[in-house]
Kinemage of the C-alpha trace (Angstrom):
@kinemage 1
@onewidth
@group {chain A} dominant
@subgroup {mainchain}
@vectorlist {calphas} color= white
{ca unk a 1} P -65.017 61.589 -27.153
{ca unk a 2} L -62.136 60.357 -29.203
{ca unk a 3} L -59.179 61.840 -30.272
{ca unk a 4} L -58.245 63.003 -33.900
{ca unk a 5} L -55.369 62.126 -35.302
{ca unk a 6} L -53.911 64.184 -38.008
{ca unk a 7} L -50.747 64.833 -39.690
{ca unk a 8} L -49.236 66.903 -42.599
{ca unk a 9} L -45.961 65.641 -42.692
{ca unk a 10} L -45.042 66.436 -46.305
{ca unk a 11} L -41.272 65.814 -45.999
{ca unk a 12} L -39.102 63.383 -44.015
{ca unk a 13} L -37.451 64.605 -41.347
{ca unk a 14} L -33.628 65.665 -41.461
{ca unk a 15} L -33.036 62.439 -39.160
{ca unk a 16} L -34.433 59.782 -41.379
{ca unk a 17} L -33.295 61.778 -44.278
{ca unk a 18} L -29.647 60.733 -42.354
{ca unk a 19} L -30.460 56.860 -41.903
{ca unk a 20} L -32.008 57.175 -45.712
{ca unk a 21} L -28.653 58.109 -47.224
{ca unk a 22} L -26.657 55.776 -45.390
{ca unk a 23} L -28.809 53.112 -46.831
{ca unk a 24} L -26.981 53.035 -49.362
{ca unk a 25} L -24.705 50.770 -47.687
{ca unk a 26} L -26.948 47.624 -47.255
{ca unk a 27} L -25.556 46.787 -43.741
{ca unk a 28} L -26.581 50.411 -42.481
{ca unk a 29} L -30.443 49.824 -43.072
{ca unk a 30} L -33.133 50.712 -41.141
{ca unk a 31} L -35.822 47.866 -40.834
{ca unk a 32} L -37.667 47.311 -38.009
{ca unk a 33} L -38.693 43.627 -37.553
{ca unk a 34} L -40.806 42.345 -34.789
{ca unk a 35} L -42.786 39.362 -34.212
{ca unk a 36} L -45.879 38.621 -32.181
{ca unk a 37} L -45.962 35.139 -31.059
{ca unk a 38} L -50.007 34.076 -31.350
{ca unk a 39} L -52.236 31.686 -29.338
{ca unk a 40} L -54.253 30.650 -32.811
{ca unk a 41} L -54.799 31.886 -36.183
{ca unk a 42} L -55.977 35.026 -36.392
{ca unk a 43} L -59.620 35.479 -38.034
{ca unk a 44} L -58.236 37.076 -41.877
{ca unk a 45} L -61.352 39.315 -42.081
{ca unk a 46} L -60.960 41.260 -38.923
{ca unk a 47} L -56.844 41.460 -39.726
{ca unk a 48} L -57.617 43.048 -42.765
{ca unk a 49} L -60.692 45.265 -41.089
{ca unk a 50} L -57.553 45.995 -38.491
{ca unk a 51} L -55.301 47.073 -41.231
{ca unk a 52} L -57.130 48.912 -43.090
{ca unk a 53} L -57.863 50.937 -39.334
{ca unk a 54} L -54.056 51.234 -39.435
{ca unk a 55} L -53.804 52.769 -42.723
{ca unk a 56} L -56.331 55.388 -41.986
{ca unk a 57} L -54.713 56.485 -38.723
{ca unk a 58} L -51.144 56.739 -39.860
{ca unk a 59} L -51.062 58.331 -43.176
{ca unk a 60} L -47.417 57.807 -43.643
{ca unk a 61} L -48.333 53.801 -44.047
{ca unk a 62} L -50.114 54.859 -47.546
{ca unk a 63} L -47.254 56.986 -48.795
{ca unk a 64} L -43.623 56.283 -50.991
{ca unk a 65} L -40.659 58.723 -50.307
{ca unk a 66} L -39.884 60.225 -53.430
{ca unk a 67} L -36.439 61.306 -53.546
{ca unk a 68} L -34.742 64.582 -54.641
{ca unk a 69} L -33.268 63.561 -58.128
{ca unk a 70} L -29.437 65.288 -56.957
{ca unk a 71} L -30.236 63.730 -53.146
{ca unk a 72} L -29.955 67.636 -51.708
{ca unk a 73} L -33.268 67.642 -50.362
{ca unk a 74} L -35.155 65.181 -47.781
{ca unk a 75} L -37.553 62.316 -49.546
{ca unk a 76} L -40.828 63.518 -50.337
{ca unk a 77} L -44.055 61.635 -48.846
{ca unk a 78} L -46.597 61.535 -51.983
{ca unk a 79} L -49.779 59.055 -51.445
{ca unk a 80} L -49.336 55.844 -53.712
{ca unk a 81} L -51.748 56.099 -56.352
{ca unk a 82} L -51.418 52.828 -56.286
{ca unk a 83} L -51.944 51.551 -53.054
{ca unk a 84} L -53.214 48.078 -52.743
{ca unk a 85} L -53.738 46.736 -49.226
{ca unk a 86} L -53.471 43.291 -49.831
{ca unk a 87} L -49.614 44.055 -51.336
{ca unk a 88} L -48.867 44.695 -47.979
{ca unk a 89} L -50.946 41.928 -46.309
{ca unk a 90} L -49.168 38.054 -46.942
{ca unk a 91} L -50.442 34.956 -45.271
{ca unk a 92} L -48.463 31.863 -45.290
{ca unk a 93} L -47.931 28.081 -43.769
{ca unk a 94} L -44.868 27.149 -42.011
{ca unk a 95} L -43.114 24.304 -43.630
{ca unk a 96} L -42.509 20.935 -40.921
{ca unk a 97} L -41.372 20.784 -38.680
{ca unk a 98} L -43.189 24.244 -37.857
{ca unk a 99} L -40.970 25.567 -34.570
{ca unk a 100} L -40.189 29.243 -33.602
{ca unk a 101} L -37.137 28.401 -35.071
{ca unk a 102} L -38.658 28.690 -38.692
{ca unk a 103} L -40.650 31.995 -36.992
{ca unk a 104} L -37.220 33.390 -36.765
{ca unk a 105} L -35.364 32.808 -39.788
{ca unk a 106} L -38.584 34.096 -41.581
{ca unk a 107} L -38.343 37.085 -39.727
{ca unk a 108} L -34.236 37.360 -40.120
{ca unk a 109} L -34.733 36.857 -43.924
{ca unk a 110} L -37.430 39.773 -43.606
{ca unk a 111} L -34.755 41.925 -42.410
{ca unk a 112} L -32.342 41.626 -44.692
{ca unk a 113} L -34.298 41.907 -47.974
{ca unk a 114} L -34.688 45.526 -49.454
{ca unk a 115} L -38.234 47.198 -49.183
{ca unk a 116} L -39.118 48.224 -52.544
{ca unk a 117} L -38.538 51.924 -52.584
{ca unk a 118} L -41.649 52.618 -54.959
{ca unk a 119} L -44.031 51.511 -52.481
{ca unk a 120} L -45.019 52.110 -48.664
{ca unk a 121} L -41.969 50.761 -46.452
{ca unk a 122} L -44.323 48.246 -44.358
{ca unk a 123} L -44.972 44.181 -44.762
{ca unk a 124} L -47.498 42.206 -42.564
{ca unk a 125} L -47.141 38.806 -42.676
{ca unk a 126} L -48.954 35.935 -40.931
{ca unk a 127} L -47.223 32.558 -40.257
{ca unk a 128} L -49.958 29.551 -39.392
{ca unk a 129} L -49.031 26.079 -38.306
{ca unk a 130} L -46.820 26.216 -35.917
{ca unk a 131} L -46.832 23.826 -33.106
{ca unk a 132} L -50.094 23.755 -30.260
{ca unk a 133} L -52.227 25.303 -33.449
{ca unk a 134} L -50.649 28.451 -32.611
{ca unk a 135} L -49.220 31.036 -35.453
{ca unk a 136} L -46.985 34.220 -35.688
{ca unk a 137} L -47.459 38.072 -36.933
{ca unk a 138} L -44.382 39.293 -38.525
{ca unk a 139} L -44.293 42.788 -38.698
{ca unk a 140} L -41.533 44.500 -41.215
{ca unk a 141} L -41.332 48.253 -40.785
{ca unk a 142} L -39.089 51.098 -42.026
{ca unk a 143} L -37.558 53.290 -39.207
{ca unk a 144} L -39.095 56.328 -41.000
{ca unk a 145} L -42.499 54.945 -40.841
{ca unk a 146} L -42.110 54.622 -36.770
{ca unk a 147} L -39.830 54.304 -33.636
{ca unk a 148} L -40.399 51.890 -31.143
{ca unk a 149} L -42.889 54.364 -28.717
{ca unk a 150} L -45.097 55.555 -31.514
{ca unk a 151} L -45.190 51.586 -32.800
{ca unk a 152} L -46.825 50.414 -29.306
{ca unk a 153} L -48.942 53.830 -29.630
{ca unk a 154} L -50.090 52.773 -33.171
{ca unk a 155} L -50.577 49.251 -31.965
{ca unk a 156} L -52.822 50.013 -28.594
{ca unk a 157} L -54.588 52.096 -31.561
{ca unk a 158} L -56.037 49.488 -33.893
{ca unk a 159} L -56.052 46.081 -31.664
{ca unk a 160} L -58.670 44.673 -29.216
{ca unk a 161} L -58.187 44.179 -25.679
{ca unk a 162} L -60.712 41.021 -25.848
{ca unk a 163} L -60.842 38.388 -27.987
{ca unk a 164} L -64.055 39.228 -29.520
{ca unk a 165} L -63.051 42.491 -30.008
{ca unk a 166} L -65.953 44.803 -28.654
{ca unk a 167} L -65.980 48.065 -29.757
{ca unk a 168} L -64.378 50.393 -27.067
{ca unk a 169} L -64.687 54.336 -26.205
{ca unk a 170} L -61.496 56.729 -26.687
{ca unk a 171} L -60.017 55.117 -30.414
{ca unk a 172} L -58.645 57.176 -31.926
{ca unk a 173} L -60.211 58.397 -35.381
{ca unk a 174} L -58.320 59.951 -38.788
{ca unk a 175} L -58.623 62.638 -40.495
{ca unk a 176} L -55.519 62.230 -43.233
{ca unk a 177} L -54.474 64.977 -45.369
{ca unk a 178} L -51.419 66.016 -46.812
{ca unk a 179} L -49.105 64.277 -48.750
{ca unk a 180} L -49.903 65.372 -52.548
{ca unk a 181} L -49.606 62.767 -55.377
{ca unk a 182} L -48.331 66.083 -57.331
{ca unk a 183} L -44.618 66.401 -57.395
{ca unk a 184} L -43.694 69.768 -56.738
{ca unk a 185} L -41.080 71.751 -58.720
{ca unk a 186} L -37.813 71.118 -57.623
{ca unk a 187} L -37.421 74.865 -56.948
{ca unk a 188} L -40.160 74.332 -54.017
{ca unk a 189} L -38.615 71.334 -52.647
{ca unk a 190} L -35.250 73.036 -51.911
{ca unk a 191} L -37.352 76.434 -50.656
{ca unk a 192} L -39.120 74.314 -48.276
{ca unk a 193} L -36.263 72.163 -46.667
{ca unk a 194} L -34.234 75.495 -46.745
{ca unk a 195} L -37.102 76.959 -44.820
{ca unk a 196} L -37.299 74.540 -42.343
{ca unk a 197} L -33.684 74.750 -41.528
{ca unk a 198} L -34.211 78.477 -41.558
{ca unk a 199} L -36.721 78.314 -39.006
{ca unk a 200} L -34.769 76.028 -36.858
{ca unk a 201} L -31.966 78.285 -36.561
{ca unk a 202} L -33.566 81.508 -36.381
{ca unk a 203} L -35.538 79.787 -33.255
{ca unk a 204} L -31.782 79.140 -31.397
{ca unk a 205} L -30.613 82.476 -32.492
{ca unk a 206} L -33.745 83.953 -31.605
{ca unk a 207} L -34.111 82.600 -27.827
{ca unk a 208} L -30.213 83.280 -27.324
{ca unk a 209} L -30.688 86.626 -28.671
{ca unk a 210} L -33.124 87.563 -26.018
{ca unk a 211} L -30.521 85.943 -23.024
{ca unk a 212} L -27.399 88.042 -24.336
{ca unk a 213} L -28.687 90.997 -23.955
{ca unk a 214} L -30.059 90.156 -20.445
{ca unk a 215} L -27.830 87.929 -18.991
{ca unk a 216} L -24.320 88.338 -21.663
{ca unk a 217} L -22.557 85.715 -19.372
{ca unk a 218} L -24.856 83.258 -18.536
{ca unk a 219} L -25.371 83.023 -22.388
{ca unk a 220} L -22.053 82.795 -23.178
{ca unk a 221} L -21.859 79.890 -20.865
{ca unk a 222} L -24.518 78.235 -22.581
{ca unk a 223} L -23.655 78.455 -26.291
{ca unk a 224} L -20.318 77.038 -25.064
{ca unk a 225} L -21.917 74.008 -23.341
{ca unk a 226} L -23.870 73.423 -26.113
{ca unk a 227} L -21.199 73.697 -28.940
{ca unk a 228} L -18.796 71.204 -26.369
{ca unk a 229} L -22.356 69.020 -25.943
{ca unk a 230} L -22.973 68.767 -30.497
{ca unk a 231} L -19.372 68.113 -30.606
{ca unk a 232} L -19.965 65.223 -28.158
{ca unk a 233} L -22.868 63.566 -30.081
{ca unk a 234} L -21.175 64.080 -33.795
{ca unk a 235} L -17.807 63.261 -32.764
{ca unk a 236} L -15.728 60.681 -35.431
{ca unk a 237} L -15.908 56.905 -33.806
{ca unk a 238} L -13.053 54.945 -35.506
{ca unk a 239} L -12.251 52.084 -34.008
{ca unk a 240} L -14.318 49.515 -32.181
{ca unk a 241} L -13.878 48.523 -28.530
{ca unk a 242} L -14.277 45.166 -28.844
{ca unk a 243} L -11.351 42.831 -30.208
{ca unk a 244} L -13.804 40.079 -30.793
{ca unk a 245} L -17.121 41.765 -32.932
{ca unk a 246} L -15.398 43.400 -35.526
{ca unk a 247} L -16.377 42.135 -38.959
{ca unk a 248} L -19.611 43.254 -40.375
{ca unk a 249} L -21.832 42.224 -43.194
{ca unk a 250} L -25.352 42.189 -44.587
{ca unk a 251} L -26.289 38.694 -43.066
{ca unk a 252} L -28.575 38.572 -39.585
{ca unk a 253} L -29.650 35.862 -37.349
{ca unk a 254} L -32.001 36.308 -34.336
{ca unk a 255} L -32.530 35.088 -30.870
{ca unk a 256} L -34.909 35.535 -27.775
{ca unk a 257} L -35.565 35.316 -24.726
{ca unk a 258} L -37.525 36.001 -21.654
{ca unk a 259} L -36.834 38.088 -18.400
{ca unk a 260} L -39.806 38.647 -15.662
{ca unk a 261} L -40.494 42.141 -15.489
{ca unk a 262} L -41.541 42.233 -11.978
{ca unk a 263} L -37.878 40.584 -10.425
{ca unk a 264} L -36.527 42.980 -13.049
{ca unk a 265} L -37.802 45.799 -11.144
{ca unk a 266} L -37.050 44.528 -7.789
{ca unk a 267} L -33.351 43.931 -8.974
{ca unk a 268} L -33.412 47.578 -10.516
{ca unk a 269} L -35.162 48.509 -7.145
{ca unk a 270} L -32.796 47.243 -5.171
{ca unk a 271} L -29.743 49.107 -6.480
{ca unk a 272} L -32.166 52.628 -6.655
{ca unk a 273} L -31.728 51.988 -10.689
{ca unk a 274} L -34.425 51.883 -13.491
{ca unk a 275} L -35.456 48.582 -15.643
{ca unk a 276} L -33.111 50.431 -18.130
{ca unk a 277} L -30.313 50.144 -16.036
{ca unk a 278} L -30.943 46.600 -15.290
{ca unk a 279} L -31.409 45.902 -18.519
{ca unk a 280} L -28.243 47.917 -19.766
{ca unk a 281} L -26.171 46.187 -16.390
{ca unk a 282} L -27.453 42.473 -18.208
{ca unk a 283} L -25.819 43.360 -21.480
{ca unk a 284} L -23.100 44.246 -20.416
{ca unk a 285} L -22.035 41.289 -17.478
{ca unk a 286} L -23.137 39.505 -20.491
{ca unk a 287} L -20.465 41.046 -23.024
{ca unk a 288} L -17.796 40.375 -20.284
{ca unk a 289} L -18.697 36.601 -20.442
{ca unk a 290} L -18.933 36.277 -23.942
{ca unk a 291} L -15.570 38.128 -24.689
{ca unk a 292} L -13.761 35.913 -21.634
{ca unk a 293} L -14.850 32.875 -23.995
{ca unk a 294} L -12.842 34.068 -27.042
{ca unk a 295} L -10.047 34.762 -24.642
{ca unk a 296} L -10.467 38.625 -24.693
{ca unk a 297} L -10.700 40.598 -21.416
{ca unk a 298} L -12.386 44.507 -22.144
{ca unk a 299} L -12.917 47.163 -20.187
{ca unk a 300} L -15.581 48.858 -21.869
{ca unk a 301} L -17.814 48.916 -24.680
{ca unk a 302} L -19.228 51.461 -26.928
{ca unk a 303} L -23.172 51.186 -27.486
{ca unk a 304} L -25.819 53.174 -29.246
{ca unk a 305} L -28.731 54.146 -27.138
{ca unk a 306} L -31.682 55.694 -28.536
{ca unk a 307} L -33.596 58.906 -26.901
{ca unk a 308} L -36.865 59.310 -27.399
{ca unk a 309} L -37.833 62.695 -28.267
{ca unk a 310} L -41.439 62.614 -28.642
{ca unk a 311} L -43.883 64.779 -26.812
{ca unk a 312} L -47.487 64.202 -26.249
{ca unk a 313} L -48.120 66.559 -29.778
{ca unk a 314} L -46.690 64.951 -32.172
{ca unk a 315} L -48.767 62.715 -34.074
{ca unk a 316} L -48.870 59.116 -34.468
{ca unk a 317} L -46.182 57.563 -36.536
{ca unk a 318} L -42.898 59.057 -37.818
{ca unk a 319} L -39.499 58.637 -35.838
{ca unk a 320} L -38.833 60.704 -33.172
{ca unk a 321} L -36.059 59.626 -32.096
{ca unk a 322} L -31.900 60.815 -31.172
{ca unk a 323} L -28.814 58.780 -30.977
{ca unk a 324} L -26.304 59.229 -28.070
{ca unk a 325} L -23.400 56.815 -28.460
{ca unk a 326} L -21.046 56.461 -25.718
{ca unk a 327} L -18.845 53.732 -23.678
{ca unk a 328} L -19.881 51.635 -20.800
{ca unk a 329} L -17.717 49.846 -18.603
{ca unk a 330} L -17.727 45.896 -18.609
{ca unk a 331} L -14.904 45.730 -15.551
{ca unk a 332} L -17.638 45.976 -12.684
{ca unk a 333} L -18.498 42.184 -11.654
{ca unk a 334} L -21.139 43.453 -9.082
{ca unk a 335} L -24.759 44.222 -10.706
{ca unk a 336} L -25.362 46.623 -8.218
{ca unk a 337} L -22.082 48.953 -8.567
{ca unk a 338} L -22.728 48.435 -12.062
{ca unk a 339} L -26.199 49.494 -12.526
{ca unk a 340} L -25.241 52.799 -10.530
{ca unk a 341} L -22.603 53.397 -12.977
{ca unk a 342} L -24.693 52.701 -15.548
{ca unk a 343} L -27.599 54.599 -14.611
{ca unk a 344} L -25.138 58.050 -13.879
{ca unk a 345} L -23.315 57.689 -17.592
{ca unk a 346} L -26.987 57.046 -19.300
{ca unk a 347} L -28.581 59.934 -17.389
{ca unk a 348} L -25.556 62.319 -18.227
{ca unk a 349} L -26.496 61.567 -22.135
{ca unk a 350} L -29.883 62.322 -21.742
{ca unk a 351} L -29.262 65.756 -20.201
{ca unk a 352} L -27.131 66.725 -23.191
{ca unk a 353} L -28.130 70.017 -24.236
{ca unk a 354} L -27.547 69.412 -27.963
{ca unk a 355} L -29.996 66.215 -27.918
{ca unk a 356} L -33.055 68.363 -28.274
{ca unk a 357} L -31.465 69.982 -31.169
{ca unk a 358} L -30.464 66.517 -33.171
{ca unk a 359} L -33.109 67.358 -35.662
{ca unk a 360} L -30.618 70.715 -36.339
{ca unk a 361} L -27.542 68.589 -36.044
{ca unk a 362} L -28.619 65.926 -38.370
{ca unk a 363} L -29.861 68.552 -40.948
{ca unk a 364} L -25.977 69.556 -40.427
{ca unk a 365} L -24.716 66.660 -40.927
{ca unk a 366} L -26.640 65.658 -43.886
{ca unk a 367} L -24.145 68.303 -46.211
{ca unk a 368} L -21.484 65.189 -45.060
{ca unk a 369} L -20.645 62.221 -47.629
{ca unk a 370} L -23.075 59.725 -46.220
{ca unk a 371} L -20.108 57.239 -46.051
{ca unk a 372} L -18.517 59.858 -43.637
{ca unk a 373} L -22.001 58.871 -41.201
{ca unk a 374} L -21.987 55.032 -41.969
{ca unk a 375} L -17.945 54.335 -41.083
{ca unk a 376} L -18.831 56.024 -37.797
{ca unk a 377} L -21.782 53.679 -37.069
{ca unk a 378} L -19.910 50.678 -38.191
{ca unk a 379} L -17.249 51.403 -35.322
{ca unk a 380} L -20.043 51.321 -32.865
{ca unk a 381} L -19.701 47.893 -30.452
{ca unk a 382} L -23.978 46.996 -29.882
{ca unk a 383} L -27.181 49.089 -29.725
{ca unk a 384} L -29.582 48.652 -27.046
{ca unk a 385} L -33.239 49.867 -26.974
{ca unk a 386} L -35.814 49.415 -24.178
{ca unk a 387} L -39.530 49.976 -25.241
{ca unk a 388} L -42.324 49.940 -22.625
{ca unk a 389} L -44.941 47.741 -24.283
{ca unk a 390} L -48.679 46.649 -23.260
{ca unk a 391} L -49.021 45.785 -19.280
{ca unk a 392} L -52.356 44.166 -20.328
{ca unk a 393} L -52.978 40.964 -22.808
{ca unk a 394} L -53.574 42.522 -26.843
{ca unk a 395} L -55.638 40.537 -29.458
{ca unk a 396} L -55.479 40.482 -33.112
{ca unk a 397} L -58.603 39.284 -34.836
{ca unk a 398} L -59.850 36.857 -32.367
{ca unk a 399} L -55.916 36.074 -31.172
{ca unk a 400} L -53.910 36.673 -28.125
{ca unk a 401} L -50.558 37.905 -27.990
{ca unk a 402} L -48.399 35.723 -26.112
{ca unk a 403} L -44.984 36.924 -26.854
{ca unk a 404} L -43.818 40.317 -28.607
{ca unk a 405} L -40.394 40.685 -29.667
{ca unk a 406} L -38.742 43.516 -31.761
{ca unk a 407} L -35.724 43.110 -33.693
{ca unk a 408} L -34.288 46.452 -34.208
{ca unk a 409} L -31.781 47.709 -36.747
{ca unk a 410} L -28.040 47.111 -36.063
{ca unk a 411} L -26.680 50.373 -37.483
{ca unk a 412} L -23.639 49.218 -37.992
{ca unk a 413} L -22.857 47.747 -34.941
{ca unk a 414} L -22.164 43.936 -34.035
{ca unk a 415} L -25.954 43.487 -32.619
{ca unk a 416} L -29.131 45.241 -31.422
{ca unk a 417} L -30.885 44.449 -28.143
{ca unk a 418} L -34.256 45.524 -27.407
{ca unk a 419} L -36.367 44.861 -24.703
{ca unk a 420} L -39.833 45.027 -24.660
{ca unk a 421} L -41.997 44.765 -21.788
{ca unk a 422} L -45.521 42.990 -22.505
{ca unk a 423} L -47.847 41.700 -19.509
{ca unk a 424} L -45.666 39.925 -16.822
{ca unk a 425} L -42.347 39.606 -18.628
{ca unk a 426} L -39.675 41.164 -20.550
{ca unk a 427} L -39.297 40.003 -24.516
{ca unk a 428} L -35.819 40.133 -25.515
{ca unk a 429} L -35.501 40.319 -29.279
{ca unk a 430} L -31.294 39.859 -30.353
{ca unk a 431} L -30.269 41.104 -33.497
{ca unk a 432} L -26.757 40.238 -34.449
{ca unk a 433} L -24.861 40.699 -37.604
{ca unk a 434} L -23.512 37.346 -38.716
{ca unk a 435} L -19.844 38.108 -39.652
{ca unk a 436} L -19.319 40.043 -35.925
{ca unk a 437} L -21.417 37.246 -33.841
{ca unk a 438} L -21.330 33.933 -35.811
{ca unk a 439} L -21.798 31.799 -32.774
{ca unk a 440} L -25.322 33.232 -31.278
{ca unk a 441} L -25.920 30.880 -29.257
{ca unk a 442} L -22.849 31.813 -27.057
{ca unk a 443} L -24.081 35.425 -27.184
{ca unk a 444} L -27.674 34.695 -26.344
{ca unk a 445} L -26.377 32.455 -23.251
{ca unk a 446} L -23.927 35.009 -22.531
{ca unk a 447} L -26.577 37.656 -21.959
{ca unk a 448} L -29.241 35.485 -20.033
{ca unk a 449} L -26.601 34.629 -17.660
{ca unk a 450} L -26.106 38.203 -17.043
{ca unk a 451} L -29.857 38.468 -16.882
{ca unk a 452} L -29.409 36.182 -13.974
{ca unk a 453} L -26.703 37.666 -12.239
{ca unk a 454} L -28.779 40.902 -12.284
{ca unk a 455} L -31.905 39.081 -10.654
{ca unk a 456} L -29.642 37.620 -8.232
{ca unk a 457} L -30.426 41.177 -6.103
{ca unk a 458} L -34.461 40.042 -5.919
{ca unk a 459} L -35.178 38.691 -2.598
{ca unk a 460} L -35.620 34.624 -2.896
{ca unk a 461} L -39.662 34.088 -3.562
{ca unk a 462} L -39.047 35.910 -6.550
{ca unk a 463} L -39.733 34.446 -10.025
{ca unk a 464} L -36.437 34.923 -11.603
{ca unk a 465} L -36.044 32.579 -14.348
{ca unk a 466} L -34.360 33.541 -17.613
{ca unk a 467} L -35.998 31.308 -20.612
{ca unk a 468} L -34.215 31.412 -23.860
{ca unk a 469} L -37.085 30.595 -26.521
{ca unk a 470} L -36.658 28.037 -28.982
């Protein structure tokens, strides 16, 4: 029996209609770029066959945004009349002498080139010739189109877990609607998205309703923990914590490298913390380094951490996603005393009782100049995202995944870190804006060597070595 996957999502949602407007500063986009290192070249028949599987199960990857004309109103998704799926599809030869070096510029110069706006927000793009006869999948994604959860959703979706690819029980299946190619009046538009706020509101007011007239004071409590918790996640950041990573600019460059996931888990084990905490601890013993080599000692950083907000109903695709931004400390030598503080800040956040609302919030915050949202962003120090990946090996038309690494969107800050877990090891995909880290190779070292400090809590048979790819 296999599931059905449907979706009507006719408008964006009042969170990418947030990131969409502050696109219009170019070093506030929101591209997704990851890149699947391959053990050959993928058969192109069956990548297409896989595509096209793609494109059927998430509607959204068929659709433009077509924006309100006076930019009141969220982006529209219409089907593209004109959808061709070879656009989307590219194929090319790396140039000698054919490293993951010239993977990763590709995929940095992916990033930083505009979609085109009158299209679907996705490229696919396969890179043949590397070294060992192996080859790369770069994947180039809009935030709207997906968040890092529904991305490994859509991808255990549509690829094989063999190489030959045997047809398997339990795939998923489409049944796409929505989405007209008709414009509606511009009358409708507004109704709608003031309907949906509408609805949002009258479901607080509703459910608080109810609790004031059975429990006044209890309420009361409430609605004041919740106005002191929106204040929290909205409030102005204006300055950035670190001395060192304060220029930004339109220009990326990326790095990676690779963590065992099972001494990961011991070391997170061993101070009662999650892989998120010993992932979070790394970054930061790492920022303490690479600030003591520029001769700057810090007590704390500010980060962006994304919350995942999805529940098992939504559908696949879309972004479902909040962002909490707060200050870690960078002060704490020991991994263990750090991870606990770490874990106790980062739990806090996600028990916010505005963070279910951020949908609410952001429709809020959307009536602000958008360069009101992007200077706060810019003042943010690093983002760092952990996505739980595949624990098994994944095939793409006859080829095996080796490596998986996403680059995720700065936001404004001086770099994104996100960690992805895939089989027996951790794939850490770096981010960094050029103007805020020009030396990455400092940065990159920085952070495996707090990698290894934090597996320095796994007992001694432990795998623990930290490879930085190249």
């Amino acid at each position: 029996m296999t599931d059905v996957i449907t979706t009507n999502q006719r408008y964006m949602t009042q969170t990418d209609f947030m990131s969409w407007r502050m696109e219009e500063d170019p070093i506030l986009r929101s591209t997704i770029v990851a890149v699947a290192l391959l053990d050959r070249s993928p058969d192109q028949s069956r990548f297409v066959d896989m595509m096209r599987r793609a494109v059927d199960l998430v509607p959204l990857f068929r659709r433009t945004a077509i924006e309100d004309p006076l930019g009141l109103a969220p982006p529209r998704w219409a089907d593209d009349r004109d959808f061709d799926l070879s656009w989307h599809l590219r194929r090319y030869t790396l140039a000698a002498p054919r490293t993951w070096d010239g993977v990763l510029d590709f995929a940095r110069t992916a990033e930083m080139t505009a979609f085109d706006k009158r299209r679907p927000l996705w490229e696919f793009t396969i890179l043949d010739g590397l070294n060992d006869g192996r080859s790369a999948l770069v994947m180039k994604v809009h935030h709207s189109l997906t968040d890092g959860v529904s991305g490994m959703q859509i991808a255990r979706e549509i690829v094989d877990f063999t190489r030959e690819g045997a047809p398997r029980a339990g795939r998923a299946t489409a049944v796409p609607h929505g989405g007209s190619s008709r414009p509606p009046s511009r009358l409708s538009w507004y109704r709608d998205t003031a309907a949906d706020v509408t609805h949002r509101a009258s479901n607080i007011l509703g459910r608080n309703s109810v609790r004031l007239v059975r429990a006044p004071r209890a309420t009361w409590r409430e609605a004041t923990a919740l106005a002191g918790s929106a204040l929290r996640l909205t409030r102005p950041v204006v300055s950035t914590l670190s001395p060192v990573m304060t220029k930004r600019s339109t220009r990326r460059h990326c790095a990676v490298l690779d963590v065992p996931v099972e001494a990961l888990a011991q070391a997170a084990a061993a101070a009662a913390g999650s892989i998120n905490d010993a992932f979070l601890a790394a970054v930061l013993l790492g920022m303490a380094k690479y600030h003591r080599l520029h001769g700057a000692e810090i007590r704390k950083l500010r980060m962006t951490l994304p919350i995942s907000l999805r529940t098992e109903t939504d559908p696949l695709g879309g972004n479902r996603i909040s962002l909490a931004r707060f200050a870690l400390p960078t002060d704490i030598d020991d991994p263990a005393e750090l991870m606990r503080r770490v874990h106790a800040t980062v739990d806090a956040w996600r028990r916010e009782p505005a963070i279910p609302l951020s949908p609410t919030i952001a429709g809020a915050l959307n009536l602000l100049p958008a360069s009101t949202l992007g200077n706060m962003l810019k003042h943010v120090d690093f983002v760092a995202s952990n996505v739980v990946g595949s624990p098994v090996p994944l095939f793409i038309a006859g080829s095996e995944i080796l490596h998986y690494y996403a680059f995720s969107p700065t936001l404004g800050s001086a770099f994104n870190v996100t960690l992805m877990s895939y089989t027996s090891r951790c794939c850490v995909g770096i981010n960094a804006d050029a103007d805020a880290v020009p030396d990455l190779a400092a940065l990159t070292d920085s952070i495996a060597d707090g990698f290894r400090a934090v597996l320095g809590l796994c007992a001694k048979t432990t795998d623990t070595r930290v490879v930085v790819a190249s």
